[in-house]
C-alpha positions in Angstrom: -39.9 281.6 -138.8 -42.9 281.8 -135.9 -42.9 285.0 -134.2 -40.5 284.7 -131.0 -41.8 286.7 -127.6 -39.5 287.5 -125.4 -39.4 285.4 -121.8 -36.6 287.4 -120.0 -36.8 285.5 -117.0 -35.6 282.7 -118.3 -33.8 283.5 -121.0 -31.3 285.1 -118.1 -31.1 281.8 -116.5 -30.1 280.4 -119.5 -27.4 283.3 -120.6 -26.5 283.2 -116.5 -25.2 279.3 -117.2 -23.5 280.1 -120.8 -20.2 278.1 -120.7 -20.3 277.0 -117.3 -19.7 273.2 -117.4 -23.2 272.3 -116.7 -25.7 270.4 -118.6 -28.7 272.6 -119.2 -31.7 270.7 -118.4 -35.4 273.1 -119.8 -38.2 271.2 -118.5 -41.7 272.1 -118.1 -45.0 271.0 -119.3 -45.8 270.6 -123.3 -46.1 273.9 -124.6 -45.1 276.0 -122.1 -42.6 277.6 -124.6 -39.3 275.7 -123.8 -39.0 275.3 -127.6 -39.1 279.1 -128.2 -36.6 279.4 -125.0 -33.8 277.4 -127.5 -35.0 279.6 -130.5 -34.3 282.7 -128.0 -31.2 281.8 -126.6 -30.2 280.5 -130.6 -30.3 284.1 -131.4 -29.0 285.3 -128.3 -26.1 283.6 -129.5 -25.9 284.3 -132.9 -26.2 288.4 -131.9 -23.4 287.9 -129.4 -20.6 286.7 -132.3 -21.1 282.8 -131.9 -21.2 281.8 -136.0 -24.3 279.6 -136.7 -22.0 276.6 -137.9 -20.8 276.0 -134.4 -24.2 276.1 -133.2 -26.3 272.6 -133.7 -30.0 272.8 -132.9 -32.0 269.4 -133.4 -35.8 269.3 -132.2 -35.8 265.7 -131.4 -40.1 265.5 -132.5 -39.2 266.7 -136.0 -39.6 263.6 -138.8 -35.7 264.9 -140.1 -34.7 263.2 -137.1 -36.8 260.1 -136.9 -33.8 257.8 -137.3 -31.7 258.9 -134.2 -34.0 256.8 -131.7 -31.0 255.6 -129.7 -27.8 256.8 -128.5 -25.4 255.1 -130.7 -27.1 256.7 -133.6 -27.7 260.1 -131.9 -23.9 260.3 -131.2 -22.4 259.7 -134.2 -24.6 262.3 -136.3 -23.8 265.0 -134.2 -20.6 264.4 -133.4 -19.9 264.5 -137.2 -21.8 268.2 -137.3 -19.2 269.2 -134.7 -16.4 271.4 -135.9 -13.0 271.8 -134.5 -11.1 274.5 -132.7 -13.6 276.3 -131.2 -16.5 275.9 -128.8 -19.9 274.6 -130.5 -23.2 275.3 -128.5 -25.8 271.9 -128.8 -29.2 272.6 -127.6 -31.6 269.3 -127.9 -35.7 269.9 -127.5 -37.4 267.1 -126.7 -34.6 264.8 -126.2 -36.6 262.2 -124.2 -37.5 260.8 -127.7 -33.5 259.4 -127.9 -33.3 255.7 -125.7 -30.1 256.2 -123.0 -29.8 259.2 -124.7 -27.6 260.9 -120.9 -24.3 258.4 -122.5 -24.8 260.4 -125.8 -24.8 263.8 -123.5 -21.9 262.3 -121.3 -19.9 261.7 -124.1 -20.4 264.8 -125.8 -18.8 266.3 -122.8 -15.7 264.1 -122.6 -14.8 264.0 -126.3 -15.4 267.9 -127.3 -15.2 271.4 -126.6 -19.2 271.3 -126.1 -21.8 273.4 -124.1 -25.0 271.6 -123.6 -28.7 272.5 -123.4 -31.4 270.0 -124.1 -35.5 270.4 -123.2 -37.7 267.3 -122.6 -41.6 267.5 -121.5 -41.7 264.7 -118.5 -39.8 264.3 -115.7 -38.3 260.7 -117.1 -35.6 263.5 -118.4 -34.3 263.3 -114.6 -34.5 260.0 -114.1 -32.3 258.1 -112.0 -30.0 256.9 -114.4 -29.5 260.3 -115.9 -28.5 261.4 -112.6 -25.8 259.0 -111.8 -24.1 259.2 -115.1 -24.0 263.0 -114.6 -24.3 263.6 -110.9 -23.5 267.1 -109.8 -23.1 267.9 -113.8 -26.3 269.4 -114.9 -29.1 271.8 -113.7 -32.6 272.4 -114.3 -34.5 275.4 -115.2 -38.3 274.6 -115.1 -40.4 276.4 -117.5 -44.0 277.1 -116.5 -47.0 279.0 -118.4 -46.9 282.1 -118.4 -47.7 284.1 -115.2 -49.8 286.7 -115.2 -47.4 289.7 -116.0 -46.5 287.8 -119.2 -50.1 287.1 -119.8 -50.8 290.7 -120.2 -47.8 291.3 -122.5 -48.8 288.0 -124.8 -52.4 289.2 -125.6 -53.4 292.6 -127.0 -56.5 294.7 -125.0 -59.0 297.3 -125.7 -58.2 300.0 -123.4 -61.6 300.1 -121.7 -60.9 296.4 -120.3 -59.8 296.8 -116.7 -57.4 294.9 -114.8 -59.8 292.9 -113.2 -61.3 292.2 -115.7 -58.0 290.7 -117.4 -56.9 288.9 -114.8 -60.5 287.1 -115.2 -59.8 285.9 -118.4 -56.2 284.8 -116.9 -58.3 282.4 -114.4 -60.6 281.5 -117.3 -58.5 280.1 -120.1 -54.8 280.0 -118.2 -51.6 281.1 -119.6 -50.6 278.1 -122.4 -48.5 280.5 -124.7 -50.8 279.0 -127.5 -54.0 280.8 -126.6 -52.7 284.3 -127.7 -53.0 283.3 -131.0 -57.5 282.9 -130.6 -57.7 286.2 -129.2 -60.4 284.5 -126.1 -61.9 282.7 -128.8 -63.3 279.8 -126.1 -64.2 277.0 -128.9 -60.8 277.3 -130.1 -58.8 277.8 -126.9 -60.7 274.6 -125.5 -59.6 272.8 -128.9 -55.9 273.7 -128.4 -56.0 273.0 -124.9 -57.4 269.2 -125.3 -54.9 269.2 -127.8 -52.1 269.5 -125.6 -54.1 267.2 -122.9 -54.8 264.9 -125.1 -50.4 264.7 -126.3 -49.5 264.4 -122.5 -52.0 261.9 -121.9 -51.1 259.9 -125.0 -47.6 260.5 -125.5 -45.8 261.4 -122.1 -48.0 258.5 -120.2 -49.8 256.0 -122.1 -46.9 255.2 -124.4 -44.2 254.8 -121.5 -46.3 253.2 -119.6 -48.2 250.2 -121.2 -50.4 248.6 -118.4 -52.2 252.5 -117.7 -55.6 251.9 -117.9 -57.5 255.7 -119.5 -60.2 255.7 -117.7 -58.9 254.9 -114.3 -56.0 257.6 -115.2 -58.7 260.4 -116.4 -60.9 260.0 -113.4 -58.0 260.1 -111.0 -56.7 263.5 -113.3 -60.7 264.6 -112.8 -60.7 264.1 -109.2 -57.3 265.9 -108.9 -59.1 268.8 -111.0 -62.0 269.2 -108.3 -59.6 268.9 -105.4 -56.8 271.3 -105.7 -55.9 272.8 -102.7 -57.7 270.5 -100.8 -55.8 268.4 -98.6 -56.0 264.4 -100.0 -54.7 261.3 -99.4 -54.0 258.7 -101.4 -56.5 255.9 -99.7 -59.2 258.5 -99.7 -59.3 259.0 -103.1 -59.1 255.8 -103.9 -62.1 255.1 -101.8 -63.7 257.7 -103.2 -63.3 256.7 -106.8 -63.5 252.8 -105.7 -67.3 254.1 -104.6 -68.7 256.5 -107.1 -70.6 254.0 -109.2 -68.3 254.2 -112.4 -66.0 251.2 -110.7 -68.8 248.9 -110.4 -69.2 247.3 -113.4 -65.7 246.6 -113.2 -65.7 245.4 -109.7 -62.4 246.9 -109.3 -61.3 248.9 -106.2 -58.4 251.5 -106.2 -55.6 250.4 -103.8 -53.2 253.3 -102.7 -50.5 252.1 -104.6 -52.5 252.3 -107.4 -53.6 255.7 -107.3 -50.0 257.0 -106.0 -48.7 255.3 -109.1 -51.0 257.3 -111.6 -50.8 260.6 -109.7 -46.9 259.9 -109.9 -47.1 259.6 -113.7 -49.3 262.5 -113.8 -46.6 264.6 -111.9 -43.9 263.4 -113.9 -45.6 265.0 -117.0 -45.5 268.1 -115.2 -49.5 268.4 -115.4 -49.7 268.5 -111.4 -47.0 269.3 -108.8 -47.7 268.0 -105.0 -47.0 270.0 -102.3 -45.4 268.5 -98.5 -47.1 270.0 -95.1 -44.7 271.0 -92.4 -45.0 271.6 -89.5 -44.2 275.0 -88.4 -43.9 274.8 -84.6 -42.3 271.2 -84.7 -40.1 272.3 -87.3 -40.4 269.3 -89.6 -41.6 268.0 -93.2 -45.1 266.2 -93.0 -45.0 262.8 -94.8 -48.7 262.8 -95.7 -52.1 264.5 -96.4 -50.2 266.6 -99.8 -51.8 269.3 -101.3 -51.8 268.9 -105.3 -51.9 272.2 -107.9 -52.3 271.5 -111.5 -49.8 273.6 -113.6 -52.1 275.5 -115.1 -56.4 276.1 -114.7 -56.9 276.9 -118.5 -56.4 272.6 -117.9 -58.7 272.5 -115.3 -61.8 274.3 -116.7 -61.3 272.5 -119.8 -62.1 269.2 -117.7 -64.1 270.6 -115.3 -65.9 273.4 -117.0 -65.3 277.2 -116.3 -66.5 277.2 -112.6 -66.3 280.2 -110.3 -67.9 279.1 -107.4 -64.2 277.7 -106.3 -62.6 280.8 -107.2 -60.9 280.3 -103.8 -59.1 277.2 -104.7 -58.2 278.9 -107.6 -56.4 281.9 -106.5 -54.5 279.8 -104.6 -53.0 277.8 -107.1 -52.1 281.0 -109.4 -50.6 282.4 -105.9 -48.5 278.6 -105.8 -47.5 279.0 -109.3 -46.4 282.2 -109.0 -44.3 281.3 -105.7 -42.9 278.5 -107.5 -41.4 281.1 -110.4 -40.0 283.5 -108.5 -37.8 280.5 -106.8 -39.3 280.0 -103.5 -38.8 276.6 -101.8 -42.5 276.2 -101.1 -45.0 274.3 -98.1 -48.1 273.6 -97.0 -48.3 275.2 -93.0 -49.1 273.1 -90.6 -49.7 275.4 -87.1 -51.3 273.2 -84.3 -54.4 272.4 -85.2 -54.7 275.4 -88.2 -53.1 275.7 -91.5 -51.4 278.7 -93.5 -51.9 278.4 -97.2 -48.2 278.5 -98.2 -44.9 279.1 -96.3 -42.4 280.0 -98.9 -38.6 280.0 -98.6 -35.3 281.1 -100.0 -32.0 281.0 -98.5 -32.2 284.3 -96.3 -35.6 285.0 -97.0 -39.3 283.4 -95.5 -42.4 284.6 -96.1 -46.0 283.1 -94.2 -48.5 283.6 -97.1 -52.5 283.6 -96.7 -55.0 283.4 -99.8 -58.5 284.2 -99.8 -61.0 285.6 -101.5 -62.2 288.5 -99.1 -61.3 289.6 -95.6 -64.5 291.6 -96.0 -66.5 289.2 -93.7 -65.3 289.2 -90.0 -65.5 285.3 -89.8 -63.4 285.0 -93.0 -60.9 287.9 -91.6 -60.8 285.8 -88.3 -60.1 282.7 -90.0 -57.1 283.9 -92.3 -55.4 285.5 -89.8 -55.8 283.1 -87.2 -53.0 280.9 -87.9 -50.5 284.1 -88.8 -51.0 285.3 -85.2 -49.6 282.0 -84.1 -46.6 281.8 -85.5 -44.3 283.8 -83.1 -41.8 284.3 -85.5 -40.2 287.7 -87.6 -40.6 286.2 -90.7 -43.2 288.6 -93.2 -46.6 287.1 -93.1 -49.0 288.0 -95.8 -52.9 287.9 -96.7 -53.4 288.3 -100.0 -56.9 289.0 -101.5 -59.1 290.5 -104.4 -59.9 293.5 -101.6 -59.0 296.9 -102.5 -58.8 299.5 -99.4 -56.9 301.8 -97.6 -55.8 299.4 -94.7 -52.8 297.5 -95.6 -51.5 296.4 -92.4 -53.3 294.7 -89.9 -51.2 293.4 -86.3 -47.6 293.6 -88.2 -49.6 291.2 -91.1 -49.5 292.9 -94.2 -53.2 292.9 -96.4 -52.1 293.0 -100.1 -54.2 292.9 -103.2 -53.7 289.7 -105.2 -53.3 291.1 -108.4 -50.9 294.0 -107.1 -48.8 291.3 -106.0 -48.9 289.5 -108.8 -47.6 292.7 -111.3 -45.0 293.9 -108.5 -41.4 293.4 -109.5 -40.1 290.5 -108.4 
């Protein structure tokens, strides 16, 4: 059996819904360990008393299984594993793979003594139909790569290599649980990561979606790559792309609805995420000019090549990532005619959040804090950089190191 490392983050969400009657939907990018999650929680149960015969695992990818591609058939082998007279667990990984495959799960419910967890690698998982049959009846727990806390637990150091030095490699190759295993090996890091690219591309978009032309799709993905955390728009980048010289021997431009289909598609197989603008002195949700973060920069710099001359852009979408697990609510900042990098939300809780670089240079330190003076609220507001000095305060703004922030305890 492959070696199981613990994610207790989520495998507390997961033991925090046991036998509530919820559907317990594991999504998250391929690879990002949603599989080991079910193999976690299998043994969770197994050490708590549940016998293994009223627990039924399927992984939905493996060939054992390659005759239960519709609902019909899906139902009626596992409702004939199901014992009776006491509660059996089903848990589901990569269930996608199964056509109406939410009737199956419905029925499940209606006809048995049943809790239910399933995984799936796009957002198709949640489509609409899913959510009408079981409205109210399910939740999600998203999986990302690992952050950097877990990063550091995953991989094994020398004990001359500083912190800085790790998190480094963290920007460099990303946090796909994968890589562990090639110890910063780049040739075979970049093989497993094109890998995985190459399966979401492939599997999770061409296949569903037959009229996808590649090339448009990988340039659009490129373009995303160079842009994150730049503010875009759909019409720009399809003039952009409409304009770079690869389009003309096609003679085919890029409408908007073209490239907000593909970047949809993209975002439904969890390789991007886009982020709304609001407006924090109007109090309302921008509709346009999003903000898009890819999932995870080991993704990136395989595309783009490892380049730190955006470092910048970078930290900012580990900060997002990181925002996004701890289970913010999460915005661009719009504040007149200035913008804070992230305004992050709970139910009794708001934070103001700044990312750069340095505040070493006065016209940088001018610039980040700008747009936190503005905001006349009592909300925390934050700057959080690779600096490391004595002043961690600045006007009621606190001045945090990045990677301090990243390791605190959520």
């Amino acid at each position: 059996m492959k070696k199981l490392i613990d994610r207790p983050q989520y495998l507390a969400q997961l033991i925090g819904h046991k036998d509530v009657d919820l559907v317990k939907i594991i999504t998250g990018i391929r690879r990002c360990g949603k599989s080991s999650l079910l193999d976690l929680f299998h043994l969770y149960l197994l050490e708590t008393g549940v016998s293994d015969g009223h627990i039924i695992h399927l992984n939905l990818e493996s060939m054992k299984y390659r005759n239960l591609t519709d609902y019909v058939a899906f139902y009626d082998f596992v409702a004939s594993q199901i014992q009776d007279g006491q509660r059996t667990y089903l848990m589901f990984d990569e269930l996608q793979n199964v056509e109406h495959w939410e009737k199956a799960i419905e029925s499940f419910r209606l006809d048995f003594d049943v809790d239910i967890y399933i995984t799936g690698s796009n957002a198709y998982l949640l489509s609409s139909e899913f959510s009408t049959l079981l409205s109210g009846r399910y939740v999600e727990i998203r999986v990302f790569p690992l952050s950097f806390a877990e990063f550091l637990t995953f991989n094994t150091w020398e004990d001359s290599i500083s912190i800085e030095e790790k998190f480094q490699k963290y920007l460099q190759f990303g946090g796909m649980p994968i890589l562990s295993e090639y110890h910063f090996d780049e040739t075979r890091c970049n093989q497993a990561l094109e890998g995985i690219y190459s399966t979401i591309i492939l599997r999770d978009i061409m296949q569903r979606n037959s009229q996808i032309n590649q090339n448009t799709l990988q340039r659009i993905t490129l373009f995303l790559c160079s842009n994150i955390g730049n503010i875009t728009s759909p019409n720009n980048m399809g003039n952009v792309l409409s304009n770079d010289g690869a389009m003309e021997s096609s003679r085919q431009a890029l409408t908007r609805n073209t490239v907000e289909r593909y970047i949809t598609l993209l975002k439904n197989a969890f390789l991007f995420i886009q982020v709304n603008r609001y407006d924090v002195k109007g109090k309302k949700l921008l509709k346009t000019l999003e903000k898009d973060y890819i999932i995870d920069l080991g993704f990136r710099n395989l595309l783009l090549g490892y380049r730190d001359v955006d470092r910048g852009h970078m930290l900012e979408n580990v900060v997002y990532l990181e925002l996004m697990r701890r289970g913010y609510r999460v915005y661009i900042g719009k504040v007149g005619t200035t913008e804070v990098d992230f305004i992050a939300e709970k139910p009794n809780e708001k934070k103001y959040i700044q990312v750069t670089e340095s505040l070493l240079s006065e016209d940088v330190r001018e610039r980040e804090l700008r747009p936190l003076h503005a905001i006349h609220d009592h909300y925390e507001k934050i700057v959080l950089s690779m600096d490391r000095s004595f002043i961690n305060s600045e006007d009621g703004i606190k001045l945090i190191n990045l990677i301090d922030w990243l390791l605190k305890k959520k």
